[in-house]
C-alpha positions in Angstrom: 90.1 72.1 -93.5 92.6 70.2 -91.8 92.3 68.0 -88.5 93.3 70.9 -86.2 89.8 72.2 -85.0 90.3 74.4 -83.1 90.0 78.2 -82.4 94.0 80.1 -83.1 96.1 80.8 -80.0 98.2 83.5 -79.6 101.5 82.8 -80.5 100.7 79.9 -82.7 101.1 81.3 -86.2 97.5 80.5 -87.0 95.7 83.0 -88.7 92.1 83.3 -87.5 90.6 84.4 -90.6 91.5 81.7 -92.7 90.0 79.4 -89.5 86.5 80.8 -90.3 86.8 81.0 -94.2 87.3 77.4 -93.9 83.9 77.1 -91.7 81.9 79.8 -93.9 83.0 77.8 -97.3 81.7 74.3 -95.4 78.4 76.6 -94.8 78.3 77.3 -98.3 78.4 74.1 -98.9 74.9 73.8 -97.9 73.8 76.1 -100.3 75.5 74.3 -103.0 74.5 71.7 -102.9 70.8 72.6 -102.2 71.1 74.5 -105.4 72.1 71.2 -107.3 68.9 70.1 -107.3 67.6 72.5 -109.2 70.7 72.2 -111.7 70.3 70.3 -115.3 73.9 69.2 -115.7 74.8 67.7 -112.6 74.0 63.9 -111.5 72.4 65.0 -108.1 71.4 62.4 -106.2 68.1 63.7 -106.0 66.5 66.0 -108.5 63.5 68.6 -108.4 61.3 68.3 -111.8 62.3 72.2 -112.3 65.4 73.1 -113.3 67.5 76.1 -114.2 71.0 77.3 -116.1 71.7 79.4 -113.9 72.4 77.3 -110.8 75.4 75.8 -113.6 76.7 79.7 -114.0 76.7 80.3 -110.0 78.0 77.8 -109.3 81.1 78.3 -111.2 81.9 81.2 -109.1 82.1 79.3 -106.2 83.9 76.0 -107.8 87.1 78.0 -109.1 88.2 79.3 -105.7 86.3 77.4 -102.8 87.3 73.8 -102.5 91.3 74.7 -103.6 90.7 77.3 -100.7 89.8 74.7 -98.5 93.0 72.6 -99.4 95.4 75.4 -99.2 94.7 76.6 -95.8 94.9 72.7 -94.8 98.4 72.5 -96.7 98.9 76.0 -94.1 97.4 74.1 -91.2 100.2 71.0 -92.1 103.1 73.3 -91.9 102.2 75.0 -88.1 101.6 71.4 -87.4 105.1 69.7 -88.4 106.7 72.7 -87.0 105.3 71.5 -83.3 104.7 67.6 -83.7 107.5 66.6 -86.6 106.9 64.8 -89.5 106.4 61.5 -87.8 103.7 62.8 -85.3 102.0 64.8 -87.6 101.1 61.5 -90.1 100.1 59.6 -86.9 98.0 62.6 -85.8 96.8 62.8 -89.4 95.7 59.5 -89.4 93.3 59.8 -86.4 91.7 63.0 -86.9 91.1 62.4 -90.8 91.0 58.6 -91.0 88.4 58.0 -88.4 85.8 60.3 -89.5 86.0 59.5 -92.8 86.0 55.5 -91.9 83.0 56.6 -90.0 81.6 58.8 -92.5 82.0 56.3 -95.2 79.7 53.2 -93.2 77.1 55.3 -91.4 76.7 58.3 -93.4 77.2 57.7 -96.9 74.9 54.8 -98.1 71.8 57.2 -97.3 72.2 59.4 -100.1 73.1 56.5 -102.6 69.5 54.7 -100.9 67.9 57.9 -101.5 68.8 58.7 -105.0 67.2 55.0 -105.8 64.4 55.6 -103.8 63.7 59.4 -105.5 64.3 57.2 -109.2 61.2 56.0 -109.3 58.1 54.1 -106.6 58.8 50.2 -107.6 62.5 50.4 -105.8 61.3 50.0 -102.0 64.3 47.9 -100.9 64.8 48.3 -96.6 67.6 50.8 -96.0 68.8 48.0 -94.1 69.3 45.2 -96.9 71.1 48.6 -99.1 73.5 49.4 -96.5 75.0 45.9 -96.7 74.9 46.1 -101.0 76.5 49.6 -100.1 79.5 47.8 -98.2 80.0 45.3 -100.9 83.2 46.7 -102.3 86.7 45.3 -103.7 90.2 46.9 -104.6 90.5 49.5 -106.9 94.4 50.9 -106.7 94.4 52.3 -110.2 91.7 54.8 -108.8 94.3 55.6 -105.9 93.7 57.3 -103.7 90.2 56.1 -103.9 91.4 52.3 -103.5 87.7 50.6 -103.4 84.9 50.4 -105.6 81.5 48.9 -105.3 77.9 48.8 -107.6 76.6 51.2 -105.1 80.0 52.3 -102.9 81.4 55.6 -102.9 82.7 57.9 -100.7 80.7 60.8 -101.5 81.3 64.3 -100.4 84.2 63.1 -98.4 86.4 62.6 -101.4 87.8 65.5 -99.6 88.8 64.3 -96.3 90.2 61.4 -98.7 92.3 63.5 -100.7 93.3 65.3 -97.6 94.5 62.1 -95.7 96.5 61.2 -98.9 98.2 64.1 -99.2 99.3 64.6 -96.0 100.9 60.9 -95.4 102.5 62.1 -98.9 103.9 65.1 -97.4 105.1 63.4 -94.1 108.5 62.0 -95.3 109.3 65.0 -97.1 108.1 67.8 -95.0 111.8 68.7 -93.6 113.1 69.2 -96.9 110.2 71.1 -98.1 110.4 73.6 -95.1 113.9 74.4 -95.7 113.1 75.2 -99.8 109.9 76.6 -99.0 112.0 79.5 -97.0 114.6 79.7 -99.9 111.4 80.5 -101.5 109.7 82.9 -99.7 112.8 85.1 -100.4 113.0 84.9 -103.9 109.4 85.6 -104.0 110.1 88.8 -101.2 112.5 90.5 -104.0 110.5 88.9 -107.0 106.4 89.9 -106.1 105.7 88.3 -109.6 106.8 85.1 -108.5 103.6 84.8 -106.9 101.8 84.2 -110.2 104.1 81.5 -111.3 102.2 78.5 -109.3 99.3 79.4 -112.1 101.2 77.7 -114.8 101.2 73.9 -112.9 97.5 74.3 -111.9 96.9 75.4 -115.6 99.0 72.3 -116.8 97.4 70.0 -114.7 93.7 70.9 -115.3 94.4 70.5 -118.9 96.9 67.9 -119.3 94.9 65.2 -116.7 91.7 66.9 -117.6 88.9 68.0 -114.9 86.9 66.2 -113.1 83.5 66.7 -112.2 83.0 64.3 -108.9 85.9 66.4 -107.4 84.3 69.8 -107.7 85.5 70.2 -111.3 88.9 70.4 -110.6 91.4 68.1 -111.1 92.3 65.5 -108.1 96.0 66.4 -108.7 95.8 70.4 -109.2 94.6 69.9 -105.5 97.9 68.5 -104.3 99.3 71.4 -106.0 97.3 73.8 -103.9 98.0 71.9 -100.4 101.8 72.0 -101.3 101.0 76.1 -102.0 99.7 76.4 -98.7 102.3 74.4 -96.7 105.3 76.3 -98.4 104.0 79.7 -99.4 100.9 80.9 -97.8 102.0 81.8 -94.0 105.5 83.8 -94.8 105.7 87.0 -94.3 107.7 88.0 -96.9 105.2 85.9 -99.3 102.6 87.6 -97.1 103.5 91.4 -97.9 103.5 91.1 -101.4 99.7 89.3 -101.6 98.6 92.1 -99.8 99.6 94.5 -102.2 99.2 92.6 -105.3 95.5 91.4 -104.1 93.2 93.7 -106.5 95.0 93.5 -109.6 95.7 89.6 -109.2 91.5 89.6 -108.6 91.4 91.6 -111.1 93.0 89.5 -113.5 91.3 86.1 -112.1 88.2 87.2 -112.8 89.3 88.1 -116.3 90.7 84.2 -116.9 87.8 83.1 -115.5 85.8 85.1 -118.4 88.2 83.4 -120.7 86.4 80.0 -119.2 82.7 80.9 -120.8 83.1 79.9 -124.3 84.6 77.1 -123.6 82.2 75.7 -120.8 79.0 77.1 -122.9 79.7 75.7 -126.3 81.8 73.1 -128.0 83.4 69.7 -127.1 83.1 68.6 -123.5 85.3 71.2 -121.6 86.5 68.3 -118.4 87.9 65.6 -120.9 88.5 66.6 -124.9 91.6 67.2 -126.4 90.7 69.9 -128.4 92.5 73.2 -128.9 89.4 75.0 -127.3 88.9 72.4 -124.3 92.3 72.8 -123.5 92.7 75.8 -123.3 89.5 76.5 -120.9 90.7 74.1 -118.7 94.4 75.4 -118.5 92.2 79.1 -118.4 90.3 77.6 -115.4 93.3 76.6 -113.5 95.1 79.3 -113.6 91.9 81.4 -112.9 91.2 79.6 -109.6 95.3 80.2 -108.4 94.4 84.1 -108.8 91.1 83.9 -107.0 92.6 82.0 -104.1 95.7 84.6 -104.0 93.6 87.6 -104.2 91.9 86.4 -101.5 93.9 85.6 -99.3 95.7 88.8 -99.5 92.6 90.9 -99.5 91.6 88.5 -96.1 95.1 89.9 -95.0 94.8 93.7 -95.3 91.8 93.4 -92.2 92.8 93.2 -89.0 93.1 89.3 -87.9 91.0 87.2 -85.5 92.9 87.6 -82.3 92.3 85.6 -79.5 88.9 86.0 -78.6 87.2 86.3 -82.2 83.6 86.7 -82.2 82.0 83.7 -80.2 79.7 82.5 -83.4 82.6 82.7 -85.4 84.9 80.7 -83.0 82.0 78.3 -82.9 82.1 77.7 -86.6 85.6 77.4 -86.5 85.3 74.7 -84.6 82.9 72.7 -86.1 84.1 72.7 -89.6 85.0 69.5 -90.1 82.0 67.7 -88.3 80.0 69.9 -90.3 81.4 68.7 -93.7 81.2 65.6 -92.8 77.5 66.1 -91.8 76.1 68.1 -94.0 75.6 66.6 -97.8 73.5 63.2 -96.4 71.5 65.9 -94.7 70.8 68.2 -97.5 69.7 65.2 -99.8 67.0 63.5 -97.4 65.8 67.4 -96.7 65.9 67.4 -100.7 64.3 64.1 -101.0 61.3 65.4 -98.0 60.7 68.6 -100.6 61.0 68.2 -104.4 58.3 65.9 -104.6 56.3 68.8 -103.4 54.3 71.8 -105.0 55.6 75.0 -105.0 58.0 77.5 -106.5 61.5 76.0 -107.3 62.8 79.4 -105.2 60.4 78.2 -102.0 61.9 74.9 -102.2 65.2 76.2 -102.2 64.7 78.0 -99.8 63.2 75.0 -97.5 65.9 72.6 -98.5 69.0 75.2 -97.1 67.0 76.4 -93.9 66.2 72.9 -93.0 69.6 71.9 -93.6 71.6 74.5 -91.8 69.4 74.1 -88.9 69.3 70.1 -89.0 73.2 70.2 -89.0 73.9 72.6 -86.4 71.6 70.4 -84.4 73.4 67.2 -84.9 76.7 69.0 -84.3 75.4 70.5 -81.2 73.3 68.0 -79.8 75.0 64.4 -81.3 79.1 65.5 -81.6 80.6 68.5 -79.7 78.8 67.1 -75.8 80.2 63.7 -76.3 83.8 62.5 -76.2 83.2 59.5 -78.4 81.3 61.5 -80.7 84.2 64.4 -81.1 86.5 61.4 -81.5 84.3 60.3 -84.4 84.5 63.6 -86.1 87.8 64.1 -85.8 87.4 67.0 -82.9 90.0 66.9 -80.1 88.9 65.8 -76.5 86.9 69.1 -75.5 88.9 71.1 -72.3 88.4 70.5 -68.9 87.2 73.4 -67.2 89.5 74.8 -64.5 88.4 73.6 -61.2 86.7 76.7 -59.0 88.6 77.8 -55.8 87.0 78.0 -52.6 85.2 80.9 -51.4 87.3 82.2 -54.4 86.3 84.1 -57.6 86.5 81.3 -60.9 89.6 80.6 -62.4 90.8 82.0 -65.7 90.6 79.0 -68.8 93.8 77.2 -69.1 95.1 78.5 -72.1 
């Protein structure tokens, strides 16, 4: 998801389907994390008195592929945009699409869950929301965490470790994008007369993941193995002659990611802790996982390739997704925990409250985005949306002008 919302123009190189696979993953977001409260392993920030395994095991499908998706086709999103802007515009443009909504996320969004999660802990914490917020903002340096520079008792950042990560890695790119473009088309062409090249980024991801270790604020990957797929998308994942290749490798390179991923389940279902140990079995399912996730992102993107792309006019909910993506990122987790926090306490089958938690939460979010962002020009400035266009003034006694393009 990068700082470009907006639907692909002809001509611009962007490729439409990877515009809405960005919006459908934020979408599954919802679901995600609707399902984490329902889940026994992971410190939700509120938490229904029923729990199941399985919500671990699903999950897992979606953590190897969907969040590296997202920062591949952002690292894709970096390259169309230093080919227009240069490397100098594209950090300053960087900066106010990314770094105001996440400024902006960070002091009016975020404290609410954290509020929540004390509130949900038990009935004797009834502290104003108020007289949190300004504990919440109570923070001092932490560069040893870098990118995430300030800590707190009750700060974080939240879900948009994300657009933090993003930010930092494109104002790392910036100085060296020029250089990169010119080795990223060296190679493309090596990886034109050499298809197998193409499973060759596996073996840093794997590295990474098990070298650093994983870690479970970030989606269960690690922070780093992240850069790795941004730098992925910026040099390899728009060539054509990178392009042709995925396409025709994409089933057996599935194939093979979901066998990897297999590899994963001994590891994650029994023995030492799987994110941190050093032991032969923990590093091995987390250099397993890596690579895994590097075959699931490939296959998809080439299997996303064989169908005909979005062309200009793409389906109008589609292009409305596309759109929103990153207001609705930045949106959606606060909402799903205080529609979490309105429903476990509850009675009623885990399944119903599920299912309450995600309908009230897509529909919530859509609503804000609709009704409190995309109408207002301070509000699209907020979430990082450009200025929305002026419609094309309507000649005299004349039939309406076509939309500038």
């Amino acid at each position: 998801m990068g700082a470009d919302t907006g639907p692909p123009d002809a001509g611009s190189g962007r490729r439409g389907e990877l515009d809405v696979l960005r919006a459908l993953v934020v979408v599954g977001l919802v679901f995600f994390h609707s399902a984490l409260v329902f889940s026994p392993d992971d410190d939700f920030y509120v938490k229904d008195a029923t729990t199941t395994d399985a919500v671990t095991v699903l999950a897992g499908f979606g953590v190897v592929w969907a969040m590296p998706m997202l920062f591949l086709v952002a690292g894709l999103g970096a390259r169309h945009s230093v080919r227009r802007r240069g490397p100098a515009r594209f950090a300053r443009e960087r900066l106010l699409r990314l770094g105001v909504p996440l400024v902006f996320g960070t002091v009016v969004l975020c404290p609410l869950p954290q509020w929540l999660r004390l509130r949900a802990a038990g009935p004797a914490y009834d502290e104003p929301y108020l007289t949190f917020w300004g504990r919440f903002l109570s923070v001092r340096p932490d560069p040893a965490d870098f990118p995430f520079v300030l800590e707190g008792e009750h700060f974080e950042t939240g879900h948009l470790w994300f657009v933090v990560l993003l930010l930092a890695f494109c104002l790392l790119l910036a100085p060296f994008a020029t250089a990169l473009t010119g080795w990223a088309d060296r190679a493309a062409v090596s990886v034109g007369r050499r298809p197998a090249l193409l499973l060759l980024p596996a073996l840093p991801l794997a590295a990474v993941n098990a070298l650093l270790g994983m870690e479970e604020d970030y989606a269960g990957w690690n922070r780093w193995a992240y850069l790795l797929f941004f730098a992925y998308g910026f040099l390899l994942a728009d060539d054509e002659q990178v392009r042709v290749p995925t396409r025709r490798a994409a089933v057996r390179v599935g194939v093979l990611g979901v066998a990897l991923f297999a590899g994963t389940a001994p590891g994650f279902v029994a023995g030492d802790d799987p994110f941190t140990a050093w032991t032969p079995a923990a590093l091995a399912t987390r250099a397993l996982f890596g690579a895994a996730g590097w075959c699931w992102v490939l296959a998809i993107l080439g299997l996303l390739d064989r169908r005909p792309r979005f062309r200009r006019r793409m389906p109008p909910f589609l292009a409305y997704l596309a759109v929103a993506a990153l207001p609705l990122y930045v949106l959606h987790q606060p909402v799903v925990v205080a529609c979490a926090y309105g429903t476990v306490g509850r009675s009623g089958p885990a399944g119903v409250k599920y299912a309450v938690i995600v309908a009230a939460s897509l529909v919530t979010v859509v609503l804000l985005y609709e009704l409190g962002v995309r109408r207002w020009a301070v509000t699209r400035w907020l979430f990082g949306m450009r200025p929305a266009p002026r419609a094309t003034a309507r000649p005299k006694d004349g039939p309406p002008s076509p939309p500038a393009p």
